[in-house]
C-alpha positions in Angstrom: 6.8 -3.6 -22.3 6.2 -1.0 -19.6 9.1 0.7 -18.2 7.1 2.8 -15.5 8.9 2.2 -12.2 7.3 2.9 -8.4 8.2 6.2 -7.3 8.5 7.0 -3.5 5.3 9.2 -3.4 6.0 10.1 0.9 5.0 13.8 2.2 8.0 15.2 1.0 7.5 14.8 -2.7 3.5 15.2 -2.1 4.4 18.8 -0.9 6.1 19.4 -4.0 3.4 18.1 -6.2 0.8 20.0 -4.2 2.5 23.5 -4.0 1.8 24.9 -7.2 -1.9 24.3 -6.9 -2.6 25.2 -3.4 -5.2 28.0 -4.2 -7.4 25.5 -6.0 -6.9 22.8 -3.3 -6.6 24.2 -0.2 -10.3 23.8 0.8 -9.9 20.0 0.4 -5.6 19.0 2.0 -4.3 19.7 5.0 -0.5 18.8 5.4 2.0 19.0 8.1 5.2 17.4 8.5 3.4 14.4 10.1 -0.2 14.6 9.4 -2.0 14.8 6.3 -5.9 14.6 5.8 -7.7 14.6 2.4 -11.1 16.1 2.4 -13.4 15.1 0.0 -12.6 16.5 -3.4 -10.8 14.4 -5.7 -8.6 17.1 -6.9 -5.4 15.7 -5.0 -6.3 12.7 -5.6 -6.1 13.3 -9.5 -2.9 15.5 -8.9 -1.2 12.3 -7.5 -2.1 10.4 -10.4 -0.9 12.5 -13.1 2.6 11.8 -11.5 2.3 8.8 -13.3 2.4 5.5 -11.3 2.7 3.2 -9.6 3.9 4.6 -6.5 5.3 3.2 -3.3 5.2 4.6 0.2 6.9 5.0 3.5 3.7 5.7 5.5 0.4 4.8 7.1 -2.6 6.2 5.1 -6.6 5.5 6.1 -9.0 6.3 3.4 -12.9 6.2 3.0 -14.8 5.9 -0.6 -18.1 8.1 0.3 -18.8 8.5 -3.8 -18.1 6.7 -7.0 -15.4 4.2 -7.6 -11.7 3.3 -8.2 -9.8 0.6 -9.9 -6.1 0.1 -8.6 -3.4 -2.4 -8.2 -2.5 -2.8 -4.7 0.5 -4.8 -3.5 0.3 -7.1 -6.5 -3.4 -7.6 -6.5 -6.1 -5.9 -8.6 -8.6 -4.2 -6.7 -12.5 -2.5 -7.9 -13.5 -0.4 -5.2 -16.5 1.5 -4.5 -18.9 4.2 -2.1 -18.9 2.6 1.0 -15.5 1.1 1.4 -12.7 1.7 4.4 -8.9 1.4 3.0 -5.9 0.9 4.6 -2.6 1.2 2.7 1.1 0.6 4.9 4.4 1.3 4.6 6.3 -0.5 1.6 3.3 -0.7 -0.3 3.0 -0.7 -3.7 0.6 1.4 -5.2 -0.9 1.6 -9.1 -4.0 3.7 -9.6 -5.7 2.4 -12.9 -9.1 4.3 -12.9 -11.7 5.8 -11.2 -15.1 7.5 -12.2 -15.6 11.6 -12.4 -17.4 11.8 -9.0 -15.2 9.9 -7.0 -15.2 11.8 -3.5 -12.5 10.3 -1.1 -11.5 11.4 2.7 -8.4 10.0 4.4 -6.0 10.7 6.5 -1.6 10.1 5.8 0.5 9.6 9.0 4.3 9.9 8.1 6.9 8.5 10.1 6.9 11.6 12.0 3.6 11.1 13.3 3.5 10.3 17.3 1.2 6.8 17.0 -1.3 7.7 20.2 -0.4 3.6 21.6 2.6 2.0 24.3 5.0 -0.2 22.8 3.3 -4.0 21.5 0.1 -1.8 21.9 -0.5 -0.8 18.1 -4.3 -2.3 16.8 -3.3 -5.8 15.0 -4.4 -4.5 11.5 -2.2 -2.1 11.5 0.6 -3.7 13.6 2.6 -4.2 10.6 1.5 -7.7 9.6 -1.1 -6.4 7.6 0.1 -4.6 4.1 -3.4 -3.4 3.6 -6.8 -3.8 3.7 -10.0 -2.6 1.8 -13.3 -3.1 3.6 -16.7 -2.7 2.2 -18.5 -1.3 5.4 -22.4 -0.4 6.1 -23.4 3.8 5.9 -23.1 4.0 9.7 -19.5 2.9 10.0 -18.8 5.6 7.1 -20.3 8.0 9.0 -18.6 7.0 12.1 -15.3 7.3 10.0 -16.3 10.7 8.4 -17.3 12.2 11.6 -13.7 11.7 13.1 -12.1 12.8 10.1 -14.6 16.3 10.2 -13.5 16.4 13.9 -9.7 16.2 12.7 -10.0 18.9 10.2 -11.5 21.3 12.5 -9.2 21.0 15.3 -6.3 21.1 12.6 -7.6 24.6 11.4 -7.6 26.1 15.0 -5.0 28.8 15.6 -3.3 26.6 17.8 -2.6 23.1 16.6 -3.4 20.6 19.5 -1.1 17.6 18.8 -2.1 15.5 21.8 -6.0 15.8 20.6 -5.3 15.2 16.9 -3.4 11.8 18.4 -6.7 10.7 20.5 -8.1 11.3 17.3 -6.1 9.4 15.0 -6.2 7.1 17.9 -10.1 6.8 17.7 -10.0 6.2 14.2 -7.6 3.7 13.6 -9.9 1.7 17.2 -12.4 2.2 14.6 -10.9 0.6 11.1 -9.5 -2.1 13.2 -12.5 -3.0 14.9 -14.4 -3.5 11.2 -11.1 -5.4 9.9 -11.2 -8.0 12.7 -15.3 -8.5 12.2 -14.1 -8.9 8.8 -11.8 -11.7 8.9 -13.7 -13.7 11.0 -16.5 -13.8 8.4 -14.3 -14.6 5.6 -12.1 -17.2 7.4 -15.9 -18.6 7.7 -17.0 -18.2 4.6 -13.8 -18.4 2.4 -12.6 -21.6 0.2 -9.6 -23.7 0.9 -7.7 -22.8 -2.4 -9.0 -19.0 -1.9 -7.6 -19.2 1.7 -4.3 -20.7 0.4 -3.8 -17.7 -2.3 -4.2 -14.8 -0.2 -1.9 -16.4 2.5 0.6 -17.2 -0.5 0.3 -13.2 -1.6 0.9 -11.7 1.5 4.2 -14.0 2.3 5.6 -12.9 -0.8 4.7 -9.5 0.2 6.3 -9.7 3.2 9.4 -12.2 2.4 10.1 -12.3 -1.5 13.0 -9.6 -1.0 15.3 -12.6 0.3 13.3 -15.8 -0.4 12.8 -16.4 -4.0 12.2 -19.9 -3.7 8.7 -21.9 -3.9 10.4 -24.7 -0.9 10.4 -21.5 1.2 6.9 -20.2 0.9 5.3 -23.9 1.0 7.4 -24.8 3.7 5.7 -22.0 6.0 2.0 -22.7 5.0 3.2 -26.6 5.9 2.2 -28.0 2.2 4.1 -29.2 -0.3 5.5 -27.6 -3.2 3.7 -28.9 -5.7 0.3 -28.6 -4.5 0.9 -25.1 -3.4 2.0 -24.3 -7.0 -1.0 -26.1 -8.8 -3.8 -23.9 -6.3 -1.5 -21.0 -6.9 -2.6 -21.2 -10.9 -5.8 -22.9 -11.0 -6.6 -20.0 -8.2 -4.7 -16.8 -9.6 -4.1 -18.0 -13.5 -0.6 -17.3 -13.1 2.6 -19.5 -11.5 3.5 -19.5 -8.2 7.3 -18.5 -9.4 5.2 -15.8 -11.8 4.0 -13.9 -8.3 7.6 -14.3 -6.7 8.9 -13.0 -9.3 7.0 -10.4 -10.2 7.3 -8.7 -6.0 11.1 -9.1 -6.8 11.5 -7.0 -9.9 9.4 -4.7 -8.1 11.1 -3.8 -5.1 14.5 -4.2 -7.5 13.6 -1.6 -9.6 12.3 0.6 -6.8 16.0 0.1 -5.2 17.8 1.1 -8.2 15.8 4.1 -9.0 15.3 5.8 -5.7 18.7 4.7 -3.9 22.3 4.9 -4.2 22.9 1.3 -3.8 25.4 -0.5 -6.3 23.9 -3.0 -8.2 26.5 -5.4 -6.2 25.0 -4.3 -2.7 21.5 -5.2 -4.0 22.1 -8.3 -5.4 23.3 -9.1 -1.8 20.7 -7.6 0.3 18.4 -9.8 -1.9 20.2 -12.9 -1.7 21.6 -13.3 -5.4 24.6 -15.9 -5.7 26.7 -13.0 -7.1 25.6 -10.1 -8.7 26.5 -11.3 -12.5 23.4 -14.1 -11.4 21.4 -11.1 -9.9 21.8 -8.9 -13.6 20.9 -12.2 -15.9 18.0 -12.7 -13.7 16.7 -9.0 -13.9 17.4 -8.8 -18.0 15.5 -11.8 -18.5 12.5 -10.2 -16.8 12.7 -7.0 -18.0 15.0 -6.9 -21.1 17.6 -4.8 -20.0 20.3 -4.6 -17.3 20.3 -3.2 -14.2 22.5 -0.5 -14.3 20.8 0.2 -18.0 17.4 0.7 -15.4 19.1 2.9 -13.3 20.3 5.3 -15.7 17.3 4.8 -17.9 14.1 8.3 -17.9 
């Protein structure tokens, strides 16, 4: 059994990664304290990897495959990705590189918490609004080009003795009008196209992204897509191959063992902010998914 954990890979502990290497690297990262932009060369990339994942983050980060492909888990779902895909990855996400091929090429940009978003309040493009985790678009060559150009334009302006926040945000702006633009055109094809059961899973996923932290309970999730629980549990596995409970409780150890490994919470104080009965409940639950006990997680290498 695995005993890898996510690790909170934010711009602080990227720095740190990064520093030692930044002779080899620095013709392909750029990295403030708000705004980081990855350009081209895979060498970050396979930095970030050897830190062993999966990771979790705290920010927004737009990506663009231009060469070669990559196989990662992604907020509980496996994803094969290749040249000529847009990616969007947001806050609390969960994030498990598995594999990619020698020529992968990636540009992207990171915006940390820090990072003045260029929109008025309720203004923020829906895809990245917050009720989207992420997204991964296979786009035509002209809308990567569109994406590359803003992201050249970026890295220039970045590199000028004089670093012009307001026109990096118009920027940032410009590309995120751009992503979200291709998402929406997106959806509307595949709400179109897609199946009934295949509709039902991905709504099921991205609930128990968004809720399994205090609702561990299949009434909850079926009572919100308005079906009942035993049909929502037999698309669930005929869909995914796995139980609905299976996918519950698989986002719940996750985001438990992030708690207990990169906070100072109690084990008591968890088990509450997740809506245990008690916390003796909460530590029989966790050692029957993972073999050992909380506390022996926390203290474990």
């Amino acid at each position: 059994m695995s005993r890898q954990e996510p690790k909170l890979m934010n711009f602080s502990r990227m720095r740190d990664i990064l520093e030692p290497h930044i002779q080899q690297i620095r013709e392909q990262i750029f990295m403030n304290s708000e705004l980081a932009i990855l350009y081209g060369e895979p060498k970050v990339f396979r930095l970030i990897i050897q830190q062993k994942p999966p990771f979790t983050i705290d920010d927004h980060r737009l990506g663009m495959i231009v060469r070669g492909e990559l196989q990662a888990n992604i907020n509980l779902v496996e994803k094969h990705l290749h040249a000529g895909t847009l990616v969007f990855i947001g806050p609390g996400s969960i994030i498990s590189p598995v594999g990619f091929s020698p020529d992968l090429t990636i540009y992207g940009l990171g915006l940390s918490a820090n990072f003045p978003m260029p929109f008025a309040p309720g203004q923020m493009p829906p895809a990245f609004n917050g009720q989207v985790r992420d997204f991964q678009l296979p786009v035509s060559e002209g809308d990567i080009t569109t994406a590359r150009r803003i992201v050249d334009t970026l890295w220039h302006i970045v590199h000028q003795p004089d670093y012009d926040r307001q026109t990096v945000s118009s920027l940032v702006a410009a590309q995120m009008h751009h992503y979200n633009r291709l998402y929406q055109q997106h959806t509307t094809r595949l709400a179109a196209t897609l199946s009934r059961e295949q509709t039902i899973f991905d709504r099921f996923i991205y609930l128990v992204n968004q809720n399994a932290a205090r609702e561990h309970q299949l009434g909850f999730y079926a009572d919100k897509m308005c079906l009942t629980e035993r049909y929502l549990g037999t698309v669930i596995r005929q869909t995914s191959g796995t139980t609905a409970k299976g996918w519950i409780d698989r986002a719940i150890i996750t985001r438990v063992k992030v708690e207990l490994r990169h906070t100072s919470k109690s084990v008591a104080q968890i088990s509450e902010e997740m809506n245990f009965p008690n916390p003796s409940f909460f530590s029989k639950y966790f050692r029957r998914l993972t073999g050992m006990t909380p506390m022996d997680y926390k203290l474990s290498t």
